[in-house]
C-alpha positions as CSV (number, residue, x, y, z in Angstrom):
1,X,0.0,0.0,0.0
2,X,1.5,3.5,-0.7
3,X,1.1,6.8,0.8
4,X,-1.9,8.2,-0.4
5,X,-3.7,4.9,0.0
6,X,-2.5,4.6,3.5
7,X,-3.2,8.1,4.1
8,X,-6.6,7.6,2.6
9,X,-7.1,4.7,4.6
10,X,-7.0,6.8,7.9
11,X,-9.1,9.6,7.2
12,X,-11.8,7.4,6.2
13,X,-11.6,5.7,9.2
14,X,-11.0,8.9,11.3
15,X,-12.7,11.8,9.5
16,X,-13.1,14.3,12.8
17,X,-11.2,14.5,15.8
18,X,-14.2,13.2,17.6
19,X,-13.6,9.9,16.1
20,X,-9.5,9.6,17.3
21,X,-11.0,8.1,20.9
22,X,-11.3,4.5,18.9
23,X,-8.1,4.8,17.7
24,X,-6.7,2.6,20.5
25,X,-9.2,-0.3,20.4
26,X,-8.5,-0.6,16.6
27,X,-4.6,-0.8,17.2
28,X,-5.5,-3.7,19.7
29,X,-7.8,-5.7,16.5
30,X,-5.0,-5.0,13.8
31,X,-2.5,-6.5,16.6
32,X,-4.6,-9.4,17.4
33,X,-5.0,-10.1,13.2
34,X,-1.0,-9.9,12.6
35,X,-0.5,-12.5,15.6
36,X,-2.9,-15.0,14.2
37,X,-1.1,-14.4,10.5
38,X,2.1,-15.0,12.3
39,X,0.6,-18.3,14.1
40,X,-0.8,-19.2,10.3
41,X,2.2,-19.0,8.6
42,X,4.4,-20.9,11.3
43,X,2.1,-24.0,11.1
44,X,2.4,-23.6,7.8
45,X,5.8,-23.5,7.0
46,X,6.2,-26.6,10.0
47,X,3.2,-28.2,7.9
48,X,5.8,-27.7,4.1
49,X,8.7,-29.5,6.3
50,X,7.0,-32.6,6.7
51,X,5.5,-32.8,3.1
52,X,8.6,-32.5,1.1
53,X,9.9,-36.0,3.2
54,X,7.0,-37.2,2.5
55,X,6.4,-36.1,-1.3
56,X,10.2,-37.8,-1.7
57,X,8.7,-41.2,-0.2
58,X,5.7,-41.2,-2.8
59,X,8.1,-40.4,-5.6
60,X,10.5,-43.6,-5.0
61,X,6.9,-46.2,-4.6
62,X,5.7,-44.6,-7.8
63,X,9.1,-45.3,-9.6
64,X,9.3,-48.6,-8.3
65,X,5.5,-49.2,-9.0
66,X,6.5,-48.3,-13.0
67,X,9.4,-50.8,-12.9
68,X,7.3,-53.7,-12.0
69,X,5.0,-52.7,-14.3
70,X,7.1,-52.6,-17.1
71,X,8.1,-55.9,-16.2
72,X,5.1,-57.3,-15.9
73,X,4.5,-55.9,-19.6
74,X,7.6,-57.4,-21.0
75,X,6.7,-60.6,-19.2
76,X,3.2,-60.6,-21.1
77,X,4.6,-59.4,-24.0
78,X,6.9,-62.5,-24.2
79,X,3.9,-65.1,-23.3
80,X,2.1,-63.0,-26.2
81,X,4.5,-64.3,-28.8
82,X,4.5,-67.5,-27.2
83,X,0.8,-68.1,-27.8
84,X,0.7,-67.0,-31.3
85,X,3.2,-69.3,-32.2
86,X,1.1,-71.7,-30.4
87,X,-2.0,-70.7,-31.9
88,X,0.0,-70.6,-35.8
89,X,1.2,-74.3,-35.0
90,X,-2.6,-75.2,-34.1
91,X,-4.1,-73.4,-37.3
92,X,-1.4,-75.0,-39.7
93,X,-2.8,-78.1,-38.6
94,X,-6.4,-77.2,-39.6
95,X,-5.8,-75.4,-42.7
96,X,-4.2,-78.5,-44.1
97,X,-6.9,-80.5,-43.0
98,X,-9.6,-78.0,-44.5
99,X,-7.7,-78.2,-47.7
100,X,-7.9,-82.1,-47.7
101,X,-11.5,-82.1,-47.1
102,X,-12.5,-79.2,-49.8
103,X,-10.1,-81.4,-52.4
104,X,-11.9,-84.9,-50.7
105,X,-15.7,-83.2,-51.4
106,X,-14.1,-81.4,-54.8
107,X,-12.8,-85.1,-55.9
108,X,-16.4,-87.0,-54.2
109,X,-18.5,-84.4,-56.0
110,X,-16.1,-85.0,-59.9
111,X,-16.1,-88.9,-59.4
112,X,-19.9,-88.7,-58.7
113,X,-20.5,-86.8,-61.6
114,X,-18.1,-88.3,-63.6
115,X,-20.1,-91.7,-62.9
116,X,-23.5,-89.9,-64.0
117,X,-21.7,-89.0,-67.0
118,X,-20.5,-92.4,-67.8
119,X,-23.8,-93.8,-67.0
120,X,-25.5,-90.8,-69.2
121,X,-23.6,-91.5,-72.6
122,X,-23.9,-95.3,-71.9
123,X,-28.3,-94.6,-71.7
124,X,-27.7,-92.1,-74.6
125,X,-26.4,-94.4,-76.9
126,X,-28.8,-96.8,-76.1
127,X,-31.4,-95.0,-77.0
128,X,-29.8,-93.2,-80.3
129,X,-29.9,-96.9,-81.1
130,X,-33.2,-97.6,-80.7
131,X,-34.3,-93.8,-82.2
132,X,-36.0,-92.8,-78.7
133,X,-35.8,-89.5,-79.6
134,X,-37.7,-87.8,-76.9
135,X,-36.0,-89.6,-74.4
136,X,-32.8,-89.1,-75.6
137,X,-33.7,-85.1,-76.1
138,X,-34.0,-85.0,-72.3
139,X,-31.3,-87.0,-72.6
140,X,-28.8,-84.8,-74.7
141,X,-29.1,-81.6,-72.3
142,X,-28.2,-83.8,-68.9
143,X,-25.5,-84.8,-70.6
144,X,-24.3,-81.1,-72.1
145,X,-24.8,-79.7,-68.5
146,X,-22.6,-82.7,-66.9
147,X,-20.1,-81.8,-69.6
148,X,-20.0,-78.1,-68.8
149,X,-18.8,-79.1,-65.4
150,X,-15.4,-81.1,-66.8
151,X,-14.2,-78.3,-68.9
152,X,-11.5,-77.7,-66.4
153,X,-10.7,-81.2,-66.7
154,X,-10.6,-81.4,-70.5
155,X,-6.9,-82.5,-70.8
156,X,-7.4,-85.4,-68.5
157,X,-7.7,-88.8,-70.9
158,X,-11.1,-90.3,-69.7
159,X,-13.0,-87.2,-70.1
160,X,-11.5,-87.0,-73.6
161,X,-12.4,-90.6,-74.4
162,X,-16.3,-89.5,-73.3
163,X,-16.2,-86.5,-74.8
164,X,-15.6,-88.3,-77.9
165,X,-17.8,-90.9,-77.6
166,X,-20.5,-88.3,-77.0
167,X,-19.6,-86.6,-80.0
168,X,-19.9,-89.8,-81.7
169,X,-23.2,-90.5,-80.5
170,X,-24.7,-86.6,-81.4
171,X,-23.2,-87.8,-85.0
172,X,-25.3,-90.5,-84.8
173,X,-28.3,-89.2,-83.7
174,X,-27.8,-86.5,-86.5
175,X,-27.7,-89.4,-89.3
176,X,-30.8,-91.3,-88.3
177,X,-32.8,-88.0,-87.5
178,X,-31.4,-86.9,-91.2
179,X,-32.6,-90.2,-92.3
180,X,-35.6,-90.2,-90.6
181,X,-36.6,-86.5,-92.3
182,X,-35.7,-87.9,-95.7
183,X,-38.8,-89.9,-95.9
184,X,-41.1,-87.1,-95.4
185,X,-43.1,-85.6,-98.2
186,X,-42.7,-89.5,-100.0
187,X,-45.9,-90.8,-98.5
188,X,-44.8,-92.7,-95.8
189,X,-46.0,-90.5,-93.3
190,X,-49.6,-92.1,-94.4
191,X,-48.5,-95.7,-94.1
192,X,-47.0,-95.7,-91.1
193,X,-49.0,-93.7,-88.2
194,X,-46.3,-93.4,-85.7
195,X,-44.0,-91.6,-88.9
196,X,-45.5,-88.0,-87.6
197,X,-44.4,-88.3,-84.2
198,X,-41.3,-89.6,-84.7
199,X,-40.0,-86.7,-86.3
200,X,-42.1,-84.5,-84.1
201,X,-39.7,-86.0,-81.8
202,X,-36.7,-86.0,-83.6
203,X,-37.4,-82.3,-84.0
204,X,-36.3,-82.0,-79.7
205,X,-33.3,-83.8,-80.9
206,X,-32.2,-81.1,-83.3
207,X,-33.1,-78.6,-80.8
208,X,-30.6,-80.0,-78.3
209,X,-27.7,-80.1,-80.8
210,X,-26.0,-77.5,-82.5
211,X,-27.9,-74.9,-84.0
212,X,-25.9,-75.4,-87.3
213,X,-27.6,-78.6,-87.3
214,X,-31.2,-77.2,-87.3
215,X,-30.1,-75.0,-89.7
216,X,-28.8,-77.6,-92.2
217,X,-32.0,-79.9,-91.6
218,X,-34.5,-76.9,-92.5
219,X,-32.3,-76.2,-95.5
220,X,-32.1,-79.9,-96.6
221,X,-35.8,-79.9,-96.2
222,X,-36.8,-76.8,-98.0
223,X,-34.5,-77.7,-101.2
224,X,-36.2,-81.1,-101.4
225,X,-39.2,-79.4,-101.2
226,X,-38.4,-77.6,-104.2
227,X,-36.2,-80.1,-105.8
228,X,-39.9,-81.3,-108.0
229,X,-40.8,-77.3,-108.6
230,X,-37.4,-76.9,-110.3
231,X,-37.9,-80.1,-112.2
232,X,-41.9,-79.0,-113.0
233,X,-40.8,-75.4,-114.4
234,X,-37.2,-75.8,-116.0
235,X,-38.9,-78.2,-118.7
236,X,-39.8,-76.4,-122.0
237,X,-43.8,-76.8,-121.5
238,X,-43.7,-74.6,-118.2
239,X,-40.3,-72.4,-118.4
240,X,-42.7,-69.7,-120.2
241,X,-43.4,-66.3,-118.9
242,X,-47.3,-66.9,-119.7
243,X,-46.9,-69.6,-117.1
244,X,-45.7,-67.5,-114.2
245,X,-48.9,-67.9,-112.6
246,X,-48.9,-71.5,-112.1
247,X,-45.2,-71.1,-110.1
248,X,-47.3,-69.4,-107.4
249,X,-50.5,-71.9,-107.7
250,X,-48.1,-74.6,-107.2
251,X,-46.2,-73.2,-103.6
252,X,-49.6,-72.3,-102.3
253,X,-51.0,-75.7,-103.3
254,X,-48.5,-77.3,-102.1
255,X,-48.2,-75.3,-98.3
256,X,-52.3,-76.6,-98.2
257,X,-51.9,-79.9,-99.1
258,X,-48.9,-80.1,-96.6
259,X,-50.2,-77.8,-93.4
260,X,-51.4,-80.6,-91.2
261,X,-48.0,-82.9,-92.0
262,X,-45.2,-79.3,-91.2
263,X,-47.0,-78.8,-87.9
264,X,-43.9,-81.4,-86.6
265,X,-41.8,-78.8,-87.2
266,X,-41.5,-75.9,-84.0
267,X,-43.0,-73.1,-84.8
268,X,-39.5,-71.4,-83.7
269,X,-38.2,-72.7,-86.7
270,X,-40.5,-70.7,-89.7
271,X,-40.1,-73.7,-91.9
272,X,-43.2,-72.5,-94.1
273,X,-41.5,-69.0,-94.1
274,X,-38.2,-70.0,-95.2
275,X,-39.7,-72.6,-97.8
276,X,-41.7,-69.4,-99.3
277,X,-37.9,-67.0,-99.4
278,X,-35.8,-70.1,-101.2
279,X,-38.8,-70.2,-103.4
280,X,-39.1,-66.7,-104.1
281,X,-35.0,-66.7,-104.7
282,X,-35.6,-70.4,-107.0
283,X,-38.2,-68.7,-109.0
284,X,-36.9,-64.8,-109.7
285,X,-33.3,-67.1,-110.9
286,X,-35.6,-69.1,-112.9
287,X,-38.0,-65.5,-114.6
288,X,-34.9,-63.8,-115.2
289,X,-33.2,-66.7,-117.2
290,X,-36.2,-66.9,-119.1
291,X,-36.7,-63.4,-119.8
292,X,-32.5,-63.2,-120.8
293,X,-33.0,-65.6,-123.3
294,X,-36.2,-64.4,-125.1
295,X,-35.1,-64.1,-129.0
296,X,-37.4,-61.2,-129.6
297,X,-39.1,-58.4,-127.1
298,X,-41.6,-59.9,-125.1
299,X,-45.3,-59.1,-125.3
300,X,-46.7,-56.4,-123.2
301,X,-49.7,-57.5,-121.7
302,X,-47.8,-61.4,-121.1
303,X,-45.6,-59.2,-119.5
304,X,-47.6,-56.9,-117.4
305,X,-50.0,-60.0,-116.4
306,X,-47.0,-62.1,-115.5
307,X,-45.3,-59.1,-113.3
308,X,-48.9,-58.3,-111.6
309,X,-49.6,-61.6,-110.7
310,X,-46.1,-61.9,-109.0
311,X,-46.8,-58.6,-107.1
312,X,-50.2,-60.1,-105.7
313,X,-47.9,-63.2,-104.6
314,X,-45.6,-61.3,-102.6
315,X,-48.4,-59.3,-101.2
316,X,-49.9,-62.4,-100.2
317,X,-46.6,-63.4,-98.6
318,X,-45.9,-60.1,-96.9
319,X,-49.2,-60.1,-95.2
320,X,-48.7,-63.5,-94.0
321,X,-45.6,-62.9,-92.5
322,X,-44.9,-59.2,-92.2
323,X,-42.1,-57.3,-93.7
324,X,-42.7,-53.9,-96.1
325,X,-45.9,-52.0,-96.0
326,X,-47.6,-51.0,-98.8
327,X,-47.6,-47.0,-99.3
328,X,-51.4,-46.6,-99.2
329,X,-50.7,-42.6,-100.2
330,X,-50.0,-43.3,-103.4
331,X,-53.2,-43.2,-104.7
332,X,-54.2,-40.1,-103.2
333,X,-51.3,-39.0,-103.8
334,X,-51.9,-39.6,-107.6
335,X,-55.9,-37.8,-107.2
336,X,-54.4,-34.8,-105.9
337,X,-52.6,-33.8,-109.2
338,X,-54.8,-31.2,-111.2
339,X,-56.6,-30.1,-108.0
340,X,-54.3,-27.9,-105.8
341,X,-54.5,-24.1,-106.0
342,X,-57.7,-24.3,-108.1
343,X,-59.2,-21.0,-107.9
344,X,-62.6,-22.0,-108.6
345,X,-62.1,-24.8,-106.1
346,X,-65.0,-24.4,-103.3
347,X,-64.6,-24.4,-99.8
348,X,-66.1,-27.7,-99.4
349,X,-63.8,-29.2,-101.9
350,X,-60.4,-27.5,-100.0
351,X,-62.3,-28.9,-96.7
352,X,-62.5,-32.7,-98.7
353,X,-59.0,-32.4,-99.4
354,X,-57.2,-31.5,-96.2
355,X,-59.6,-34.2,-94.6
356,X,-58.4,-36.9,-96.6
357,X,-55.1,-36.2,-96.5
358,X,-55.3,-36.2,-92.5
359,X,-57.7,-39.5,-93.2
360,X,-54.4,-40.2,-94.8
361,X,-51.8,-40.0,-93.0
362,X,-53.7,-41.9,-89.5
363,X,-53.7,-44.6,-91.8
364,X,-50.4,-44.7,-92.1
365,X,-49.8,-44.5,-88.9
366,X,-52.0,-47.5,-87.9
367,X,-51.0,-49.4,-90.8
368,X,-47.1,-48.3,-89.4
369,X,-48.1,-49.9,-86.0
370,X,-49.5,-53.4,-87.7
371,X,-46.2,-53.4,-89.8
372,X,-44.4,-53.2,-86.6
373,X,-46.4,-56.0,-85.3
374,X,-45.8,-58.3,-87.8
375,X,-42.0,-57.3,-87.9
376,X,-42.1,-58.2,-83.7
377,X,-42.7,-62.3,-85.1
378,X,-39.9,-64.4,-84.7
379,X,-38.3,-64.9,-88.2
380,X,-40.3,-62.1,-89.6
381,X,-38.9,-59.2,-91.9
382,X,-37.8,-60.4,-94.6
383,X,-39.0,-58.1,-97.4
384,X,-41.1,-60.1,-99.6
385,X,-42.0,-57.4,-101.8
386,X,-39.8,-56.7,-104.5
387,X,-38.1,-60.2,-104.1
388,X,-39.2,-61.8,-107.6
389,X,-40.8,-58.9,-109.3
390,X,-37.6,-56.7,-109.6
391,X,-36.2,-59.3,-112.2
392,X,-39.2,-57.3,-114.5
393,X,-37.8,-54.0,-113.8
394,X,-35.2,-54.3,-116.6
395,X,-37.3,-55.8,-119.5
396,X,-40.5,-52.9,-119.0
397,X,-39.1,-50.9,-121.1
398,X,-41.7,-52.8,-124.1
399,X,-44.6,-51.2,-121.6
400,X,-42.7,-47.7,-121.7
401,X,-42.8,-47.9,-125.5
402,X,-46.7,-48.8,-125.3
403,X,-47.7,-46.1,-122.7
404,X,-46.0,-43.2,-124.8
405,X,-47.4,-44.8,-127.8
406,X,-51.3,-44.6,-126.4
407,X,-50.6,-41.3,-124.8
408,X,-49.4,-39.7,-128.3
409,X,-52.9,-41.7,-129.7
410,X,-55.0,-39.9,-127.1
411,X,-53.1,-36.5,-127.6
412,X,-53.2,-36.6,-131.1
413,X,-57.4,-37.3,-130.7
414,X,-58.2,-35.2,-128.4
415,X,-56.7,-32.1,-130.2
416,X,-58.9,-33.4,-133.5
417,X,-61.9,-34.0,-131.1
418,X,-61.0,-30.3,-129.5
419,X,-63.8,-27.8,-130.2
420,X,-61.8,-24.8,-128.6
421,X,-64.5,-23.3,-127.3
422,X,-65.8,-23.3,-123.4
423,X,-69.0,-25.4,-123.0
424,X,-72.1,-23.4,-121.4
425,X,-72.1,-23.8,-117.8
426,X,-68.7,-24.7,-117.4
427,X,-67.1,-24.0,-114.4
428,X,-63.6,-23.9,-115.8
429,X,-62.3,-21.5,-118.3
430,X,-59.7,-24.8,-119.6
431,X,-60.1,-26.1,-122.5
432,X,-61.1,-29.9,-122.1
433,X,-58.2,-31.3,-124.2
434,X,-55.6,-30.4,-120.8
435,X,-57.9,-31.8,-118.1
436,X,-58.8,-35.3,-120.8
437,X,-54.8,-35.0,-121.2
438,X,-54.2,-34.8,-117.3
439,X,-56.3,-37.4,-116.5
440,X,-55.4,-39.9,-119.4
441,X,-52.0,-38.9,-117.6
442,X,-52.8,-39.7,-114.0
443,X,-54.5,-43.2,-115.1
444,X,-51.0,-44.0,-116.7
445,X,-49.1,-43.3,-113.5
446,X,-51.3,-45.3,-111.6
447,X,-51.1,-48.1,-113.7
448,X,-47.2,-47.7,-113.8
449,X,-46.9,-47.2,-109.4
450,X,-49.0,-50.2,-109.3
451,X,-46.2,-52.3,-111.1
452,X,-42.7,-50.4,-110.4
453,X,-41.4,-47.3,-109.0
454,X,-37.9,-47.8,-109.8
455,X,-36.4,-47.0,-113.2
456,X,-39.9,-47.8,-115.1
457,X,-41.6,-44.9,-113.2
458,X,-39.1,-43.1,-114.1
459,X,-38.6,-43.8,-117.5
460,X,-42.7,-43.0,-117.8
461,X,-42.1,-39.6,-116.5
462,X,-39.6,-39.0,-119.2
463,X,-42.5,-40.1,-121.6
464,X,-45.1,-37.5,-119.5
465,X,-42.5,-34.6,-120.3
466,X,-42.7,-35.2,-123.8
467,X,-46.2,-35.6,-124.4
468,X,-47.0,-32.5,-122.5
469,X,-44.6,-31.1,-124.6
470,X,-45.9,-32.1,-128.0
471,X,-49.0,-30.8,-126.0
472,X,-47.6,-27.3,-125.9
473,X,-46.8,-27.3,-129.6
474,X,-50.2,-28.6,-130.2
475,X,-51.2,-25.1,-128.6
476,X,-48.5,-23.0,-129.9
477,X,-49.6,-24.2,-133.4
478,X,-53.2,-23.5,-132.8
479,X,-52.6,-19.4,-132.1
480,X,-53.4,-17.1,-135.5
481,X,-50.4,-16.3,-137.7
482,X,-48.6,-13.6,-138.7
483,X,-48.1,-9.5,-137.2
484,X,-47.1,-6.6,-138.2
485,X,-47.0,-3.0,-136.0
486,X,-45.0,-1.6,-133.1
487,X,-45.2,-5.1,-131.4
488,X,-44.8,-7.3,-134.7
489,X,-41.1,-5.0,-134.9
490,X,-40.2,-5.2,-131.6
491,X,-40.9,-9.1,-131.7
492,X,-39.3,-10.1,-135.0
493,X,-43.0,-11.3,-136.2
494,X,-43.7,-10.3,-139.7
495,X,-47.5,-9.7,-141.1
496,X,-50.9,-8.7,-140.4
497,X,-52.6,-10.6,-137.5
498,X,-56.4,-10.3,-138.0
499,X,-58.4,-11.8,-135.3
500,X,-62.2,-11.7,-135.0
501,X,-63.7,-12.3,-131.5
502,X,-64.0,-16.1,-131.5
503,X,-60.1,-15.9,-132.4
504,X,-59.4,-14.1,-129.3
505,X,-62.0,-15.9,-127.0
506,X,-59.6,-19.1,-127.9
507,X,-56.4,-17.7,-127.5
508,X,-57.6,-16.1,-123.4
509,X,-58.7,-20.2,-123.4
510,X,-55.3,-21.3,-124.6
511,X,-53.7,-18.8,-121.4
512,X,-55.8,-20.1,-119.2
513,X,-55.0,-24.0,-120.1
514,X,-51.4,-23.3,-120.8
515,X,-51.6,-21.9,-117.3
516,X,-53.3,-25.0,-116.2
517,X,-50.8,-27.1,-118.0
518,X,-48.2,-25.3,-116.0
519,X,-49.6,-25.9,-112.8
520,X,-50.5,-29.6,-112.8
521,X,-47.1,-30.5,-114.4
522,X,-45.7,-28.9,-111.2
523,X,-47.8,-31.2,-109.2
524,X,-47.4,-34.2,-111.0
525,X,-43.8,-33.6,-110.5
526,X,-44.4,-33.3,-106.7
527,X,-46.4,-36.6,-106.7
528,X,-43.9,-38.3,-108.5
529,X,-40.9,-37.6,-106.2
530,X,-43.2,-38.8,-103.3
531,X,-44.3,-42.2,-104.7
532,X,-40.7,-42.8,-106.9
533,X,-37.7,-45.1,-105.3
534,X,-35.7,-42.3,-103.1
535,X,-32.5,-42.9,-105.6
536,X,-34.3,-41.1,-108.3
537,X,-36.8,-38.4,-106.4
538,X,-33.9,-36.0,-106.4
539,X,-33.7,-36.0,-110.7
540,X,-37.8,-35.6,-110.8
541,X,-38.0,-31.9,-112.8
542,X,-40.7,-30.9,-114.7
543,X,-39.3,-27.5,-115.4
544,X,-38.3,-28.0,-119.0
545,X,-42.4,-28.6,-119.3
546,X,-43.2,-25.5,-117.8
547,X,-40.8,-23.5,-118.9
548,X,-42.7,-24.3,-122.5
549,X,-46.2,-23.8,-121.3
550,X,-44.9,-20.4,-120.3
551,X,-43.6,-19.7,-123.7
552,X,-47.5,-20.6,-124.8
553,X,-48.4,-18.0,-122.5
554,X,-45.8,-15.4,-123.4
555,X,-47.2,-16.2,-127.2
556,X,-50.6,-16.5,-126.6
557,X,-50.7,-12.7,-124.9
558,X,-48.5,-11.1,-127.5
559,X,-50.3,-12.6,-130.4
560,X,-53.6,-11.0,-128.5
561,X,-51.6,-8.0,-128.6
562,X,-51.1,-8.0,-132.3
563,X,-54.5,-8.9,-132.8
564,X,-55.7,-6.0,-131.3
565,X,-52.8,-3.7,-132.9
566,X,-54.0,-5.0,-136.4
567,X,-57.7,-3.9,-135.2
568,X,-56.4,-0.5,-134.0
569,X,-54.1,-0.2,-137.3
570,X,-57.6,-0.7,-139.6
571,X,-59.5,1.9,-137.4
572,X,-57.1,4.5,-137.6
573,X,-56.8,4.1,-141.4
574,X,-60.5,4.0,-141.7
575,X,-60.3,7.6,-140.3
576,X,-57.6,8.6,-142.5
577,X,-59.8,8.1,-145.6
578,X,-62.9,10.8,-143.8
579,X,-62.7,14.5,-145.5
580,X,-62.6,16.4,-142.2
581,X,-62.1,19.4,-144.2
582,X,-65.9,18.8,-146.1
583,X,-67.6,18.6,-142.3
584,X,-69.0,22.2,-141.5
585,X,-69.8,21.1,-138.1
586,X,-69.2,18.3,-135.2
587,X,-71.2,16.0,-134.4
588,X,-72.4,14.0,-131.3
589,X,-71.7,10.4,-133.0
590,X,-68.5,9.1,-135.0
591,X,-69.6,7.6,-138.2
């Protein structure tokens, strides 16, 4: 405590003089406080001695308490290592004897099985013997799953003795069920009644061998099946295109005649499916050698009769077992060409339109669902159409020659039948020889889509570009001759063109169809690109064809032109001629 503390200190305890008379009892307390201090801090300085001799005794127990604890560690320690070597002794001894019985159960469980496989192939060949072919199906897959579990064992000589006498015994099984399947279709399956379900049987045999095996039998029995059909229609009575019909009478005869006898065959194997694609091969090898060696070109309608019979074939085929739709668009497709952008179509008739192409196009779609249905069977789609009747495709061009030849007929007739005039009541300004032309047109390209859209269709458009063509010169001849006047010289066109009013009623009709003309062939183009094979959609133009309706057009208006010119010219010359110097005064009429 410092001065001013301590001086503090006193005058708060003695603030007045008055208070100095307690100054003596409080000397007596702070005297009585420093003698019980003094008595504390002797006891506890007496109290310190004794610990620290004490403290020193605790210290030495503690050490020696550590040292026999270490020991007691180390002693542990070395009784640890002593049991572990104890315990490693013990568990050698049971790991070797765990090893011996997993090899004793591992051996037990091999020479059990190997004695089920012994007995197995010994039962097997018994009964390939004695043609138990059910039995010894049943029998074939015990014995393939007993033999999966040797595979490690392969090398060892008594497996490899049974695995060859197993593969002995499938050979023989293979031979008789071979055997077996040769007799069928040779009328022994009426005489003897068990025949059927033998092979039935013989069938689970095949099943449990290789699949090469079933694959070899089907083969084998498809190409005997068609051994007689190649012998029927190689010989010269029946290797004739007229005779293409009976080919397909004779498969669908014979998958009748046979139904009730191929039902021994799994249906997991589409025996009647693959019959009907060798066939289909068998036959288009058979057309197309015939049609390669025709001496002169063959006749259209044998032709054509031949090729849509084989289309209804593989139609019949692709329904039965899926694979390719038919595009039912086409035809509407087809309809729609001279009827878009019709300005005296009606509402109702844009309405029709726009319904049946939505009517349209949901068939497809359901018919796109079925086609995925029948695509879902097991086997199915294989593309039927197309198979046989593409071998046509490069011998139409006879039916090319005939289309362009009838369409040139019908032009030349309807321009000799053309009146070129509008018929009262008519709805159309056109003149009837371009919508008779359009629709001789569209019945040709029906015809055509129904039988090809490959080159064919193709080549037929090419035959469509020129008639329309020979069309447009059919209109450009038809215009009056001749011009003279500002127009005439401007155009090159020498000559007076005098038209009366009939004259220039048919050339605003030979506008309007050349317009017409114009249109359609656009659409017919469009139609075409939809319905043609996708390699030649991208060369569909009809531009060439348009581009010479428009120079009808571009003729047409200036021949109208001259006409009127040469009307104009005759009028002003007419009033060239009147002595306006004779009049004495105007009148209120032109004479």
């Amino acid at each position: 405590m410092d001065k001013s503390s301590a001086l503090e200190y006193i005058n708060q305890m003695f603030p007045n003089e008055v208070s100095l008379s307690g100054v003596e009892p409080l000397m007596q307390k702070i005297q009585n406080e420093i003698r019980t201090v003094d008595a504390g801090i002797l006891a506890a300085v007496r109290q310190q001695s004794n610990s620290g001799t004490k403290a020193k005794e605790d210290l030495a127990a503690a050490t020696r308490a550590v040292e026999e604890l270490m020991y007691k560690i180390r002693e542990i320690k070395t009784k640890a290592v002593q049991s572990e070597t104890m315990v490693q002794e013990i568990c050698r001894d049971i790991k070797k004897l765990d090893f011996a019985k997993k090899h004793i159960t591992t051996t037990i469980t091999a020479l059990h099985r190997l004695t089920m496989l012994v007995s197995a192939v010994e039962q097997l060949q018994v009964m390939a013997s004695k043609r138990q072919y059910r039995e010894a199906a049943a029998q074939l897959e015990a014995v393939n799953q007993l033999c999966s579990h040797f595979e490690a064992y392969r090398d060892i000589p008594k497996i490899i003795e049974l695995r060859e006498k197993f593969k002995n015994i499938k050979q023989i099984l293979k031979s008789h069920v071979f055997s077996d399947f040769s007799s069928l279709g040779t009328g022994k399956e009426t005489e003897e009644t068990n025949l059927l379900q033998q092979l039935s049987d013989a069938c689970l045999v095949v099943d449990a061998l290789e699949p090469s095996v079933r694959e070899e039998l089907v083969n084998n029995f498809c190409n005997r099946e068609l051994t007689s059909y190649e012998q029927i229609f190689e010989g010269a009575e029946l290797a004739k295109l007229d005779k293409t019909e009976r080919r397909y009478a004779w498969i669908k005869r014979r998958m009748r005649s046979n139904e009730e006898i191929w039902k021994i065959f799994p249906s997991s194997w589409h025996v009647s499916y693959r019959l009907c694609i060798l066939f289909c091969k068998k036959t288009r090898k058979q057309l197309e050698d015939i049609l390669a060696n025709l001496k002169e070109k063959p006749d259209v309608g044998t032709l054509l009769l031949a090729l849509q019979r084989t289309l209804e074939f593989e139609d019949e085929l692709a329904e039965k077992f899926g694979g390719g739709t038919q595009n039912r668009e086409i035809g509407n497709e087809i309809e729609e060409i001279g009827k878009g952008n019709n300005s005296s179509s009606s509402a109702l008739d844009i309405r029709k339109k726009y319904e049946k192409k939505l009517a349209a196009h949901q068939g497809g779609d359901s018919e796109e669902k079925d086609g995925s249905k029948d695509l879902a069977v097991p086997g199915a789609g294989f593309n039927f159409r197309g198979i046989v009747s593409s071998c046509f495709e490069p011998h139409l061009t006879v039916y090319v020659e005939l289309e362009e030849k009838t369409l040139m007929e019908s032009l030349e007739k309807l321009v000799q039948e053309e009146t070129w005039d509008i018929e009262d009541g008519s709805q159309s300004n056109v003149l009837s020889s371009s919508m008779q032309l359009f629709l001789i047109i569209k019945r040709s390209l029906k015809r055509c889509s129904a039988l090809t859209k490959n080159q064919t269709l193709y080549n037929l458009l090419k035959v469509f570009e020129r008639v329309l063509k020979a069309y447009a010169t059919k209109l450009f001849a038809r215009l009056p001759k001749g011009g003279t006047g500002i127009v005439a010289a401007a155009t090159g066109m020498d000559g007076q063109i005098k038209t009366s009013d009939r004259d220039e009623r048919v050339i605003c009709y030979i506008v309007n169809s050349a317009e017409y003309c114009h249109k359609t062939a656009g659409e017919l183009a469009e139609s075409v690109s939809k319905i043609i094979d996708p390699q030649y959609s991208d060369r569909v133009d009809m531009s060439e064809v348009q581009d010479e309706f428009s120079a009808v057009i571009t003729k047409s208006l200036v021949t109208l032109v001259h006409g009127l010119e040469t009307k104009f010219d005759m009028e002003m010359a007419a009033m060239t001629r009147v002595p306006w110097g004779s009049l004495e005064s105007v009148g209120d009429q032109s004479e």
